[in-house]
C-alpha distance (Angstrom), angle and dihedral (degrees) to the residues before:
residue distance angle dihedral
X1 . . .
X2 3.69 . .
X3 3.20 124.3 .
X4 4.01 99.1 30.8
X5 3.73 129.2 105.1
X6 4.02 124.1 -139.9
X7 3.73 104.5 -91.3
X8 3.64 80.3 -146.6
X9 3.90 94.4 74.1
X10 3.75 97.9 48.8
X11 3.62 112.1 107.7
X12 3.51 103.3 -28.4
X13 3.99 139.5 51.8
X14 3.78 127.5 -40.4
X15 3.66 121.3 -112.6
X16 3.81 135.8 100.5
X17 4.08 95.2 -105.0
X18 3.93 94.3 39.5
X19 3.87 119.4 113.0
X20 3.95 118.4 -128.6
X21 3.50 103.3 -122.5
X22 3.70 120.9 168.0
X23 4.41 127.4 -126.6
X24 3.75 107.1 -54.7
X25 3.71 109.8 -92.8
X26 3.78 84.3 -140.7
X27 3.94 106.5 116.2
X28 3.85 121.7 -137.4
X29 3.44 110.3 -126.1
X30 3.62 92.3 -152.6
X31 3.96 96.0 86.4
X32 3.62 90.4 58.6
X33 3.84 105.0 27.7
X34 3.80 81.9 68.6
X35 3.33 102.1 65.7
X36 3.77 105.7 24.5
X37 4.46 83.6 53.1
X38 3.40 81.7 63.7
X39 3.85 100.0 50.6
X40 3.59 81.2 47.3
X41 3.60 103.6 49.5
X42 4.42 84.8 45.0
X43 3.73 87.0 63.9
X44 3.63 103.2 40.9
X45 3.65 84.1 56.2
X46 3.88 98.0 38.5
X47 4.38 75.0 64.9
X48 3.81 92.2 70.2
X49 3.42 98.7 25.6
X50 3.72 95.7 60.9
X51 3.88 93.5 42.1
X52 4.10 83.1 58.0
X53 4.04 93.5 49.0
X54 4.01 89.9 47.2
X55 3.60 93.3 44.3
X56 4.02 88.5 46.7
X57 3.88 93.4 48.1
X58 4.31 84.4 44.8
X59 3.82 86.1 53.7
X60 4.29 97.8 47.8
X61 3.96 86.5 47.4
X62 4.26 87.7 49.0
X63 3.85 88.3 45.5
X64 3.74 98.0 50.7
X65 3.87 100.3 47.6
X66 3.66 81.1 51.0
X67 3.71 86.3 53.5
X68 3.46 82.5 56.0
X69 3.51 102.8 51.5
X70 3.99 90.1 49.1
X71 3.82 91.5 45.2
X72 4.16 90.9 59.3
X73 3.72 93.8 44.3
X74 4.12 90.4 51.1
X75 3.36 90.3 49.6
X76 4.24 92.0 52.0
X77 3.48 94.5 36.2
X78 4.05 85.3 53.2
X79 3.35 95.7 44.1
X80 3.77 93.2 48.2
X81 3.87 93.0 43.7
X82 4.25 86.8 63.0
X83 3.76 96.0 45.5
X84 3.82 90.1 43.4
X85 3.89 94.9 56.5
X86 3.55 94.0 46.5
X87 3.71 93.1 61.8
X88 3.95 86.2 42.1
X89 3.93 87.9 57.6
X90 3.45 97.3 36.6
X91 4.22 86.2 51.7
X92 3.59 96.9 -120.8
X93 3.90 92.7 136.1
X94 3.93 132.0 111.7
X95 4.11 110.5 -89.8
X96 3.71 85.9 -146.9
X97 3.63 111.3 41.1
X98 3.79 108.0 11.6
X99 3.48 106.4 -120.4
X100 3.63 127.3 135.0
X101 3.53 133.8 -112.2
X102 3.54 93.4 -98.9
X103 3.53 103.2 42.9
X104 4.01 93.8 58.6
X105 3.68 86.8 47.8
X106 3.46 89.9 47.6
X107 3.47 89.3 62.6
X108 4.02 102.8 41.2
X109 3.53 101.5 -94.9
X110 3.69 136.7 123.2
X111 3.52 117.1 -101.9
X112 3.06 116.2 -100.6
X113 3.51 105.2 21.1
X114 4.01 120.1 -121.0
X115 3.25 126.3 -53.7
X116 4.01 93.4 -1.5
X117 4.25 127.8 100.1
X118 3.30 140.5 -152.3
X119 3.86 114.7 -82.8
X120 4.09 128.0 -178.6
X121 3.70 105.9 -119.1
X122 3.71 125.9 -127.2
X123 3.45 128.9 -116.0
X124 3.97 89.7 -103.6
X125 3.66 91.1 51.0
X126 4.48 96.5 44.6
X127 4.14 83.8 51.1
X128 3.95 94.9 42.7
X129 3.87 86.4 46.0
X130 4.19 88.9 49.1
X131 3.83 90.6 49.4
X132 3.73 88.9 47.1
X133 4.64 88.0 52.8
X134 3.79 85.0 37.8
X135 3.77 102.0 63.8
X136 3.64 103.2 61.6
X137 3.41 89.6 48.9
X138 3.75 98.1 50.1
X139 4.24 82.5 50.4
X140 3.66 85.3 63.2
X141 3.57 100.3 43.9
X142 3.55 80.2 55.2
X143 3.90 97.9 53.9
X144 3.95 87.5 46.8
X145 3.94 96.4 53.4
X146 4.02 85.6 47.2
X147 3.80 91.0 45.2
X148 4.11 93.0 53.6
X149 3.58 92.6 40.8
X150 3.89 94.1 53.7
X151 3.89 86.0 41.5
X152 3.67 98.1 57.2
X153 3.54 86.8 56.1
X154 2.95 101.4 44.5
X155 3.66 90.2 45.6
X156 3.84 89.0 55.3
X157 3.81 97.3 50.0
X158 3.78 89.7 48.3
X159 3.87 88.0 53.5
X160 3.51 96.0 41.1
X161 3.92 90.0 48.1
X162 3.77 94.6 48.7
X163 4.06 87.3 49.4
X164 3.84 82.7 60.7
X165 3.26 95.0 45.8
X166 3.58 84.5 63.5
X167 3.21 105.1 44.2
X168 4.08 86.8 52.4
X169 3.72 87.3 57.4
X170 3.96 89.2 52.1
X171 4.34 84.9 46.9
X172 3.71 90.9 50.1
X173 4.18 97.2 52.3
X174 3.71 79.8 34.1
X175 3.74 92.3 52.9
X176 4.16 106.9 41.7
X177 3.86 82.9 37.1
X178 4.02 86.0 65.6
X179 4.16 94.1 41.3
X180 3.66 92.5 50.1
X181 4.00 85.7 46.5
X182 4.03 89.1 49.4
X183 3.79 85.9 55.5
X184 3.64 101.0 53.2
X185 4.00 85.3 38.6
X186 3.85 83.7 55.0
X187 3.20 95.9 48.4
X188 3.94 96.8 46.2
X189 3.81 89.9 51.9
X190 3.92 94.1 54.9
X191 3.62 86.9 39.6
X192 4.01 89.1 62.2
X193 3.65 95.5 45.7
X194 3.96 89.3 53.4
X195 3.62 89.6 48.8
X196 3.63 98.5 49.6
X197 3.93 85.6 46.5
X198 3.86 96.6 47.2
X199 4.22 91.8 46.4
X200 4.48 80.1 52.6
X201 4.19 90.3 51.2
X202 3.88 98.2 36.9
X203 3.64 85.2 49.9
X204 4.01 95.2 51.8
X205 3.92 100.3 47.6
X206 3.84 90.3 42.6
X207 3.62 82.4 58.1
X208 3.74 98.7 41.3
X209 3.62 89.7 41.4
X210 4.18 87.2 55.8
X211 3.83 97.6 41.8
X212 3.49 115.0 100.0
X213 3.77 108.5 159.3
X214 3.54 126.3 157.4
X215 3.63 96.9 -135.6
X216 3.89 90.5 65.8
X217 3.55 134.6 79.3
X218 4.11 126.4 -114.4
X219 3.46 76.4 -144.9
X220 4.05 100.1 54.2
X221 3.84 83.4 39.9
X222 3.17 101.4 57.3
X223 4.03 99.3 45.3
X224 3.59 88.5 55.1
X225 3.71 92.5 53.5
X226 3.65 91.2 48.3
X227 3.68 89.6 48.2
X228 3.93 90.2 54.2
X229 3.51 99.4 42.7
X230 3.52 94.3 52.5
X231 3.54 91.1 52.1
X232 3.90 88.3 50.7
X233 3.52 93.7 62.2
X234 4.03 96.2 40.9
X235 3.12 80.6 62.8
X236 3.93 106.0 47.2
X237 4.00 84.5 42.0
X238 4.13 89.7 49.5
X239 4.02 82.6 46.1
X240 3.53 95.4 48.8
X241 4.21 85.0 48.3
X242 3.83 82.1 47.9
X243 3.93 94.8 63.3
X244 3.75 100.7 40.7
X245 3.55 89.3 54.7
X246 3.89 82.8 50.4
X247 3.79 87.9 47.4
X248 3.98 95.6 48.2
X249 3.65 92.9 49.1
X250 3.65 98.8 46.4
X251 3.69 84.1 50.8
X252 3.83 93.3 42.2
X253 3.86 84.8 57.6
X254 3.74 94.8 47.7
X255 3.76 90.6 54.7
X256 3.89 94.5 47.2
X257 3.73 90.3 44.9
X258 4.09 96.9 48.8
X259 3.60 88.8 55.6
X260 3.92 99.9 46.2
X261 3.95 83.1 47.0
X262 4.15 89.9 56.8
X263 3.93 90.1 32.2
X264 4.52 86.2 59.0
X265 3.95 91.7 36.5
X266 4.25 78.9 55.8
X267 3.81 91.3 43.7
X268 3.78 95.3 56.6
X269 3.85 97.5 47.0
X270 3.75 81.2 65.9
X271 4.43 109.4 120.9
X272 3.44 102.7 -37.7
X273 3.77 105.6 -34.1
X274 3.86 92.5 125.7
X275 3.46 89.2 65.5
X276 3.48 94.8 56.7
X277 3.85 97.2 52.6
X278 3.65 151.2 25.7
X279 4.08 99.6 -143.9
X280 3.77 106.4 131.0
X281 3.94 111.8 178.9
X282 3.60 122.5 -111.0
X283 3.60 143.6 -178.3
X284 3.86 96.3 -151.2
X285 3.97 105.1 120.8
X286 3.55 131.3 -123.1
X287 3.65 135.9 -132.5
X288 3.84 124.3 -120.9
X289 3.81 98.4 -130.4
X290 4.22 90.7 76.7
X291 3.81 117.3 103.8
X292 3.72 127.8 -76.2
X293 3.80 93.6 -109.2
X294 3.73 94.2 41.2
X295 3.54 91.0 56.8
X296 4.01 99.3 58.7
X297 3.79 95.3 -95.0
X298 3.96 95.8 132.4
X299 4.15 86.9 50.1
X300 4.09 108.2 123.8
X301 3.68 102.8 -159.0
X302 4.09 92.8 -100.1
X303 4.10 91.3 -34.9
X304 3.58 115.8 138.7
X305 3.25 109.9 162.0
X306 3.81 120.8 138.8
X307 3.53 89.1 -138.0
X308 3.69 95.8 61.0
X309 4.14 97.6 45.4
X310 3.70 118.3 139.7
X311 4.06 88.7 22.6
X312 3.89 111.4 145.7
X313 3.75 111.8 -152.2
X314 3.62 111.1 -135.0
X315 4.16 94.4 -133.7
X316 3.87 87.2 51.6
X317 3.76 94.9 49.6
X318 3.82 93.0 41.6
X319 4.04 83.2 49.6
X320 4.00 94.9 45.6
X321 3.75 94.6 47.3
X322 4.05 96.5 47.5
X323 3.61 85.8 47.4
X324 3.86 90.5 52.0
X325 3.68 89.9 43.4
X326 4.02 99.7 47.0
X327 3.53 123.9 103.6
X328 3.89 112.9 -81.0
X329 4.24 103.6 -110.7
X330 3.91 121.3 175.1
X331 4.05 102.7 -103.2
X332 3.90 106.2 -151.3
X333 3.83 98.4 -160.0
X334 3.91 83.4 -159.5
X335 3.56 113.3 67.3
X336 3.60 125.5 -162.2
X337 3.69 107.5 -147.7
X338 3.61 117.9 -150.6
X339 3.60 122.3 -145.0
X340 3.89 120.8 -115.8
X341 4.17 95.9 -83.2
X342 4.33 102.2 -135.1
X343 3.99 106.0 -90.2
X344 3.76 111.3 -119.1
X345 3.88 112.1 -153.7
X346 3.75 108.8 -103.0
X347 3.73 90.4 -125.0
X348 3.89 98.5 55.4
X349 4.21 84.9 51.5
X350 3.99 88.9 51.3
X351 3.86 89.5 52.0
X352 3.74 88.6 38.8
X353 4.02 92.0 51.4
X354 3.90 91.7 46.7
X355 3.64 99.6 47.2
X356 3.82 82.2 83.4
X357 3.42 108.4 37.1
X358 4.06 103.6 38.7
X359 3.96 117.4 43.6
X360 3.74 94.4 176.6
X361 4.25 143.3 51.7
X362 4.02 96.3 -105.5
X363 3.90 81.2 -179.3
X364 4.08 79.7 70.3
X365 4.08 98.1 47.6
X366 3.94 84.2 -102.7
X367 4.01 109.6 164.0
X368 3.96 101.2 -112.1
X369 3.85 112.1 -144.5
X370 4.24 126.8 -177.8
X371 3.85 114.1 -119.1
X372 3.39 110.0 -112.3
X373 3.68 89.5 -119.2
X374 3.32 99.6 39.6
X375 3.49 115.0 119.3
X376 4.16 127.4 -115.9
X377 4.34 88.7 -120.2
X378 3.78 88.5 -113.4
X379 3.50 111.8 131.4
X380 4.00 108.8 -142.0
């Protein structure tokens, strides 16, 4: 007839005995595996990465009560270092064992001790005794320049770790943001192609169902009607397959993507990390039009050294730009997900769909005629 296309070139492969089967309805993974790996791999490394920060800010909090502790006995030992070397000058010391006044008294005894006096020291004795009060106290100057030293950098790690920590929050929104966009973007694609398809059958059986030439055969007619109905509802069944794979992994995500939330609220209550910041997890999605930095893109996987600030990995930038430079889809952070609808067999829906349309066996020579309330098979 003219006008009509070989149902046997629709959708599938060419060839006189081939069956016109529309796109699988299988989804790749690929599209979303992309995105959500990342949001995986953030977390994983958000594990050790907050274990580091808390041990850091553990390790600043140790170093400055021992600052503390070296800080009193500086000021004692100073303090006792001045009194003690005006007894020395002012000879009131121990002939025999060269203590001062206050240090036998300090211990109970009489001053001086028996069968000794009290003696004016030299000048070789007051600078020997100064060296002597001067060396402990150097020792803890010592222990206090070390402390500071190791807390600075420990102060900087800690800050530079709980920067990263931050910016592997931003990653992870960043990240399931982009899978549950790849979805939808999925979905929209396949949604297109069934479309396009659908517009090509409806178009065929309204035109088979208005032909009614002489020259051709109830019989003819009606196998080609046949033919292009039951390719109409493969391809509303594969459709239908189409959005409950949708469904399952937009609810697949959400399930993954609850848990990492809970699993980084439980990483941050970790020593006293809470203290130190206000992130709180959430599964609220982001849009791609924020900036670079504010999306994750300075995030190094659970790498905080100082050395390596400012690096850009090249999977996060690659992620971050594709993101940026992906369609814009509506991302419902609360999905509604469908239960599995019963699967009818595809045969029973072919019968089903040409109940109304054939009312004869064309495979006999039967004349095939269109109920009158049958419809034309385009959906309005």
């Amino acid at each position: 007839m003219d006008g009509l296309l070989d149902p046997n070139r629709l959708g599938g492969t060419k060839g006189a005995n081939s069956t016109a089967v529309a796109p699988s309805a299988r989804v790749s993974p690929q599209p979303f595996s992309y995105a959500g790996g990342m949001a995986r791999r953030v977390v994983s490394s958000m594990d050790s990465l907050t274990r580091a920060a808390a041990n850091l800010a553990g390790e600043v909090i140790k170093l400055d009560r021992s600052a503390r502790e070296v800080g009193i006995k500086l000021t004692t030992l100073n303090d006792e270092m001045s009194s003690k070397l005006d007894e020395y000058r002012r000879g009131l010391f121990c002939s025999g064992c060269g203590q001062t006044k206050s240090e036998i008294l300090a211990k109970g005894e009489t001053f001086p001790h028996s069968g000794q006096k009290i003696i004016q020291a030299t000048a070789d004795e007051i600078a020997a005794k100064e060296r002597a009060l001067q060396a402990p106290i150097d020792q803890l100057a010592r222990e206090l320049r070390d402390n500071r030293t190791k807390r600075k950098k420990a102060v900087d790690e800690r800050n530079e770790a709980m920067l990263q920590v931050e910016a592997g929050f931003a990653l992870w929104q960043t990240s399931i943001s982009f899978e549950n966009s790849l979805i939808l973007q999925d979905d929209y694609a396949k949604d297109a192609t069934y479309k396009a398809e659908r517009i090509k059958v409806d178009s065929q059986i309204a035109t088979l169902e208005l032909a009614r030439k002489p020259t051709v055969s109830g019989a003819s007619l009606g196998a080609n009607a046949k033919k292009w109905t039951e390719i109409k509802t493969r391809l509303e069944v594969q459709r239908a397959q189409q959005r409950r794979v949708t469904q399952d992994a937009l609810g697949n995500a959400a399930i993954l993507v609850n848990r990492e939330r809970d699993q980084l609220n439980e990483y941050l209550s970790r020593g006293i990390l809470s203290q130190l910041t206000t992130l709180v997890a959430s599964t609220g999605f982001v849009g791609p039009n924020k900036d670079f930095n504010s999306l994750g893109g300075l995030y190094r996987m659970g790498n905080y050294s100082l050395s390596g600030r400012d690096e850009i990995l090249p999977s996060v930038n690659a992620l971050i730009s594709d993101f940026r430079n992906s369609p814009r889809f509506e991302i419902k952070p609360n999905v509604d997900v469908l239960p599995p609808s019963p699967e009818v067999p595809v045969t029973q829906k072919l019968k089903d769909a040409l109940k109304d349309l054939l009312k004869c066996n064309p495979e006999l020579g039967e004349e095939c005629t269109r109920s009158k309330n049958a419809g034309t098979g385009v959906r309005g």
